[in-house]
Structure formats: structure tokens, C-alpha cells
N, C-alpha and C positions, 0 to 999 in steps of 0.2 A: 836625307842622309844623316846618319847619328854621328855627332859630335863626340871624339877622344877627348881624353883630359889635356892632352898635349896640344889643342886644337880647342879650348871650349869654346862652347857659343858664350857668346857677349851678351850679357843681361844688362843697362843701364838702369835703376831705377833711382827718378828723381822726387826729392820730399825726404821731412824725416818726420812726418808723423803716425798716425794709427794704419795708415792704408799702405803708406811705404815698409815699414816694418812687419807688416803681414805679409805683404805680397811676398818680402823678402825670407822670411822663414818659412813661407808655403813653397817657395821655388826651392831652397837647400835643400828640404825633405823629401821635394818630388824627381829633381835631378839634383843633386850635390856631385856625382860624380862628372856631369855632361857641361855643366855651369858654369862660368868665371862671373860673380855678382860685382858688381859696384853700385855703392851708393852717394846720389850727387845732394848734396843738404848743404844751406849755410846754416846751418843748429850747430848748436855743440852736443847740445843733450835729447836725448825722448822725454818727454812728462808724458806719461798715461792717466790722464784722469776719466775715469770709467763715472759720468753721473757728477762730472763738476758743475756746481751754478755758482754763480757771482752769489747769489746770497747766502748762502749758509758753506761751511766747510765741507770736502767730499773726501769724510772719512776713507775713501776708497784708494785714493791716488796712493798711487808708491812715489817713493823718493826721483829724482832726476839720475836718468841711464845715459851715458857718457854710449854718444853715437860711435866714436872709437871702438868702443869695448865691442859694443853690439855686430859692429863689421868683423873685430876680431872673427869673434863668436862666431861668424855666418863664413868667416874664410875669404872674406869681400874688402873690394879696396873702400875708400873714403876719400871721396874729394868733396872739402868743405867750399861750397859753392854755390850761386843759382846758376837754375838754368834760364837760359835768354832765350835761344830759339830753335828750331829742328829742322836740319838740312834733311828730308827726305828722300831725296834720292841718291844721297851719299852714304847713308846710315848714320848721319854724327848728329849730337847733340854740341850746341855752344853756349858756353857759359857768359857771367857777365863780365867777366877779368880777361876773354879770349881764348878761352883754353876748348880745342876740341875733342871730342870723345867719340870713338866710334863704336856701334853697337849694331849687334844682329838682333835683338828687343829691347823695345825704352816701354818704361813703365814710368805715366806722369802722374805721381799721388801728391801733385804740388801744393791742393787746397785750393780755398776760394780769398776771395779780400771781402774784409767787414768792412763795410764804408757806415757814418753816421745815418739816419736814415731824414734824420729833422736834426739841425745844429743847435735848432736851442732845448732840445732833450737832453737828457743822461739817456748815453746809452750803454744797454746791458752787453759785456763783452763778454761774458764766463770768466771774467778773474776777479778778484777783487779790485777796485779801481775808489780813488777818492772822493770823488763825487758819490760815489754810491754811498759811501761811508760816512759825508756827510750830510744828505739825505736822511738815513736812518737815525744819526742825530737830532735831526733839526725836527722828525714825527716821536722821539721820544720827549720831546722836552716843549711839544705842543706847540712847536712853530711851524708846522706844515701839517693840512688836516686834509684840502683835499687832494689828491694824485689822480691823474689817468696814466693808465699802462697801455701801450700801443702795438700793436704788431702789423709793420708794413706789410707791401705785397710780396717784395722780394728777400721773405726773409728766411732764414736757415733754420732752429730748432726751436720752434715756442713755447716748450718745457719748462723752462726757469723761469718764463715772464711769469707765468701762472703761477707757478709756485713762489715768487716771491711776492703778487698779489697778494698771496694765502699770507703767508708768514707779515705782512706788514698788515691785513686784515686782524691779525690774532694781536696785532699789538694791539689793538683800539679796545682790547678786552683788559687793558691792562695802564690803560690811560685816556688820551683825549679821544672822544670820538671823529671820526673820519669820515670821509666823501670820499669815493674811491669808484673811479668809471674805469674799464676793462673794453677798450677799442680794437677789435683785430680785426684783417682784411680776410680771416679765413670764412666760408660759410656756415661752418661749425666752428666750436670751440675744439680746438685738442682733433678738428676733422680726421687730420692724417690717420689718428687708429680706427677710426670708425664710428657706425652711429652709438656704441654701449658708451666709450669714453667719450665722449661728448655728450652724451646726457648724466653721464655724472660728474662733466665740471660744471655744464650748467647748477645740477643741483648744490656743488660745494659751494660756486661763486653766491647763489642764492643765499645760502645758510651762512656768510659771512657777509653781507651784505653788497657786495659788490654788484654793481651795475652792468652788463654785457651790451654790448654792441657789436655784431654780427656784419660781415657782409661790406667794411666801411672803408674809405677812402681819407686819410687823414692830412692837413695843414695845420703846423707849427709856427704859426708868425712870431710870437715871440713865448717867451719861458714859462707865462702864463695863462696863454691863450692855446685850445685847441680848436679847432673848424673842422667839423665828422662830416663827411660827404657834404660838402657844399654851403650846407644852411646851418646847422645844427651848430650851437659856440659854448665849448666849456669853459670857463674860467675857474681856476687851477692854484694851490702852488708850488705844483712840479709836476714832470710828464717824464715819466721811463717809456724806454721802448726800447725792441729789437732795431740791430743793427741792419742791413739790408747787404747780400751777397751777388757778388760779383764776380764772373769767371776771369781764368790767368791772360784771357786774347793773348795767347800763344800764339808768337808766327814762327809759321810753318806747318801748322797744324789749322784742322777745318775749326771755326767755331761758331756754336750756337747761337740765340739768345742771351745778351748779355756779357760775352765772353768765351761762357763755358765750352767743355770739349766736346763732343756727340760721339756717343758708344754706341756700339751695339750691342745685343743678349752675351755675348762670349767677354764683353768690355775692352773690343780691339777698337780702336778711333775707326771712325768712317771712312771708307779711300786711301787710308792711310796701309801699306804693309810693315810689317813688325812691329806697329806702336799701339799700345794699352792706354788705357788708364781708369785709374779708379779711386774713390772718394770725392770732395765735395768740388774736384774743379770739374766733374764732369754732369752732362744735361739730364742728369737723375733727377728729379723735382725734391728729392726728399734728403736734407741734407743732414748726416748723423753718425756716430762712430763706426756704431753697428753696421750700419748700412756699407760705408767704406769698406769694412775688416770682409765683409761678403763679398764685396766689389772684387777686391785683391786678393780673396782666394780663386773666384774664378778667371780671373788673368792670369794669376800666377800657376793656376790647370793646363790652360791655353798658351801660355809660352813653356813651360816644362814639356808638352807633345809636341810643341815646331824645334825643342833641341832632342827630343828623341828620346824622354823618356816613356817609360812604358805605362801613362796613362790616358785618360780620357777626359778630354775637355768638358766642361758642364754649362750647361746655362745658366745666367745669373735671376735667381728668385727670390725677390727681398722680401726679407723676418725681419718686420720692426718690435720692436722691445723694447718698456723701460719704464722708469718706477717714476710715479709721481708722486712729493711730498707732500701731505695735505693737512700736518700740524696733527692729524692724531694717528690712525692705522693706514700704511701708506698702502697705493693701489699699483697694481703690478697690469701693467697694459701689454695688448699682444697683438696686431694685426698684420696679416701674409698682403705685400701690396703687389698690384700687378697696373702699369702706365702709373702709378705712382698714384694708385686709388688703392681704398685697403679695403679685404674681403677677410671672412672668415675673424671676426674680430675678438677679442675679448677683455674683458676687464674685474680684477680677482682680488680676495685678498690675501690671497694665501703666491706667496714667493715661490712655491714648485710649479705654481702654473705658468712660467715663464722657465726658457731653460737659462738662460743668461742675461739676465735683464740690464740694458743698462750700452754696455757694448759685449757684441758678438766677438771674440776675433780668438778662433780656433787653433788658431799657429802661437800667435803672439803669448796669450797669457800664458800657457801653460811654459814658456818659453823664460818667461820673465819669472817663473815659478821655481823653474831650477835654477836660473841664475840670483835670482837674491835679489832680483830690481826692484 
């Protein structure tokens, strides 16, 4: 039955990042008249950084959007808050201060938790962080020659490791020479796009001399030592690495491995009625902007047809995209993944062979485009 304005269905979506804010301007567009939006965040603000890494700046980011405004903008309330946990069979969401909310669709774009991966690493967060800063000190000025870069098992985007690999590799063109080992648990390098982009970070790591190891199981005993699968001991004097992610163990909600949420193709929780979600708290293997911003427009399809507007739900097919820096002409990567393997791969260097490299999110940009975010 279609939902009056006087009468709208209850949207909750909770998050305020790339996947909440999608979802939430893919649902005004497709039912604005049938909808009543809220969104439940304890943010103040959206940051969009489309291709941030902790190591270099990401010319790309726009300024901080005042979550306010954006609800303005969307006609949606704001309640600045987390969510704790989901009464399913009442339709409410509870917050962590007490406050109930009831909803005819919850959308949970809450994200994942970066937990360290090894304590005595730096680890790479995507912002600028001190430690990192005084690292790249300490390889200018010829107190630190060799590094290993690490990438756990459970890790979320390994774009930046490499890339900032590359970029502390070009430093030793320009001062001390360096040892520099490149440890990741994936079976390829850069696997997720496919076999083209994995054999040419192989070749880049090669031509900067970086050392690869594939396939590896890493221990951190202390800030100088690494032990690669077992036997193998590098002695170091520092070790970067990817953080390791972690689902929300949402109660009230089913969850996977780890935490996370389990969808299905339409990105409704499993068993669950009227609850979504999408972006990195749920059991997608591939953790990434783009990927979220696609997530949340096919929820955002799928709850716009259970309030009655007049479209058609789609199923979710994830486009990965995204540029990797490699200190001289960047490479623009593209693979269609299907169980979170990539097919149909490519790797270019030309920027129209990609439609939006970096992050996908079809509602949002163009959104923050008219408003001046």
C-alpha cells in the first residue's frame, strides 16, 4: 500500500558517511513525496575525500559539510547520535543515550572499526597521523633505511600502502639508499582488480626496488622485527602497515565473520524485514567508497519500491575503480567484481577509461555540486 505524505513511510538511516549520504539522496529523488528521512550520526560534519591517503594530500576533498545542512537539504530530521542496537520486531532503532526511533526501513551505513593490526607498527589510517610524519622525517634525514610495508589479512583498502611504498621508494632517489620489503597477505598484489593490475605493481615495485612477498602471514614482536610466515625474520627500522577491519556486532541484527552485517544482492540484511545496509559494515569482502556509494543506491532502489514509489529495485553489481599513484603517469584501474573476485579487468593510462575513478556515488556528487560542499 502507497504511502501519503501525511502518513510517510519512516526511512531511518544510520552513519554519516559516503554510504549514508548516498543512500539518503538516492531515496529523496526516488520517493521525496512518499518519505519522511532521518538521519541518526554522531558527526557533526561529512568529509568526502574521494582518493585520500595518509601520504600525500587528496587534492580532491571538498571542505567539511555540516550534517545539518545536508538534512536540511534532504527535508530529514537529525538526530546526532549512535546507534546501539535494533529492536526487530518492533521496528525501533536504540540509540546509545536511550532514545527510541521507530522505523518502517533502517538503513545501517555505520562502517567498520580500524583496529591496529600489529601494536608495534605505524599504522596507516587515511589521515595524516604523527607517527607517520615522523617517519618520513626520520628516512629524510638517513635515520631510517630499511622499512617493510604489511598488509594483514583482514584488511580494508591496500591502495595507499603501495602507494606510499612508491613515494618513500622515490625518496632514496633523492638521498640515503633504502631496504624496503612490501609483505601482503593478498595472493596477488593490488589482486582485487585483477591479473593486468597486479602485474603491473609487480613491475612498478620491481623498477623501484622494492621487494614483494605474496601470499604471507605476518608477526610483529617488537618495532624492529618482522617474522613472514613463520621462519622468515626481517630486521627493520620501522614497519607500516594496513590497519585490520572489523564489523559493528550489531545486536539485534544477524552477523557474519568478524562482526559484519550479511546482505543480500538487493543489500536487505538476511532474515531481517525492512533493514538494509550498505558500505563497509557489511560482509562484502571488498572494502571502498565506491563500492559503499553502489551499495546505497541499490538499498536506496529497494526501500523507495516497499514505500511505493514507482520504481524497480536492481541488484547490486560492483564497479571497482581507482587511480593508483605511481610518482610519474598515474594508472587508472577498473575491474566488474562478482563474490568479490574481479572479472573483466583493466588497467590504462588514459583517465576516460574509467568513468569515475576513485569513488562512484551517483546521487551524492553531483548533489554536493549544486550545493557548494
Amino acid at each position: 500500500m502507497a504511502h501519503t505524505p501525511s502518513s510517510a513511510f519512516r526511512v531511518l538511516i544510520a552513519g554519516g558517511g559516503v554510504a549514508a549520504i548516498e543512500l539518503a539522496a538516492a531515496v529523496h529523488e526516488a520517493a521525496a513525496d512518499r518519505v519522511h528521512l532521518t538521519l541518526l550520526s554522531p558527526e557533526e560534519n561529512f568529509v568526502y575525500r574521494p582518493g585520500a591517503a595518509a601520504a600525500r594530500p587528496a587534492p580532491a576533498s571538498r571542505e567539511p559539510v555540516a550534517l545539518m545542512r545536508i538534512a536540511d537539504a534532504l527535508g530529514a530530521d537529525l538526530i546526532s547520535d549512535h546507534l546501539q542496537w535494533v529492536d526487530r520486531e518492533a521496528g525501533a532503532a536504540h540509540t546509545r543515550t536511550g532514545r527510541r526511533v521507530t522505523f518502517d526501513a533502517l538503513a545501517v551505513c555505520i562502517g567498520a572499526e580500524a583496529r591496529p593490526a600489529y601494536p608495534c607498527a605505524i599504522s596507516l589510517t587515511g589521515r595524516p597521523s604523527e607517527p607517520l610524519t615522523h617517519l618520513v622525517a626520520r628516512i629524510a634525514d638517513g635515520a631510517c633505511r630499511r622499512l617493510a610495508f604489511l598488509i594483514p589479512e583482514r584488511q580494508g583498502w591496500p591502495l595507499p600502502l603501495y602507494e606510499l611504498a612508491m613515494a618513500v621508494a622515490t625518496m632514496a632517489h633523492r638521498g640515503p639508499d633504502l631496504e624496503l620489503t612490501f609483505v601482503t597477505s593478498e595472493a596477488e598484489p593490488l589482486g582485487v582488480f585483477g591479473e593486468p593490475a597486479a602485474e603491473t605493481m609487480r613491475a612498478l615495485l620491481t623498477d623501484r626496488g622494492i621487494e614483494l612477498i605474496t601470499g604471507a602471514r605476518c608477526r610483529v614482536p617488537a618495532a624492529d622485527r618482522v617474522i613472514v610466515t613463520g621462519d622468515r625474520e626481517l630486521e627493520v627500522d620501522a614497519v607500516i602497515a594496513l590497519p585490520e577491519l572489523y564489523g559493528p556486532h550489531l545486536r539485534g541484527l544477524p552477523c557474519a565473520a568478524n562482526g559484519f552485517i550479511p546482505v543480500d544482492r538487493f543489500c536487505r540484511v538476511r532474515g531481517v524485514r525492512g533493514v538494509y545496509a550498505a558500505g563497509d559494515a557489511t560482509d562484502f569482502p571488498v572494502k571502498h567508497g565506491g563500492i559503499a556509494a553502489q551499495q546505497a543506491d541499490v538499498a536506496a532502489l529497494a526501500i523507495a519500491a516497499r514505500a511505493g514509489a514507482d520504481v524497480l529495485p536492481q541488484p547490486f553489481h560492483a564497479r571497482l575503480e581507482g587511480i593508483l599513484a605511481t610518482g610519474g603517469k598515474p594508472a587508472y584501474l577498473s575491474a566488474w567484481l562478482a563474490g568479490g573476485r574481479p572479472f573483466g579487468s583493466e588497467v590504462s593510462e588514459d583517465p576516460r577509461a574509467t568513468s569515475h575513478p576513485k569513488v562512484i556515488a551517483a546521487h551524492l556528487e553531483p548533489w554536493l555540486a549544486r550545493a557548494g560542499g
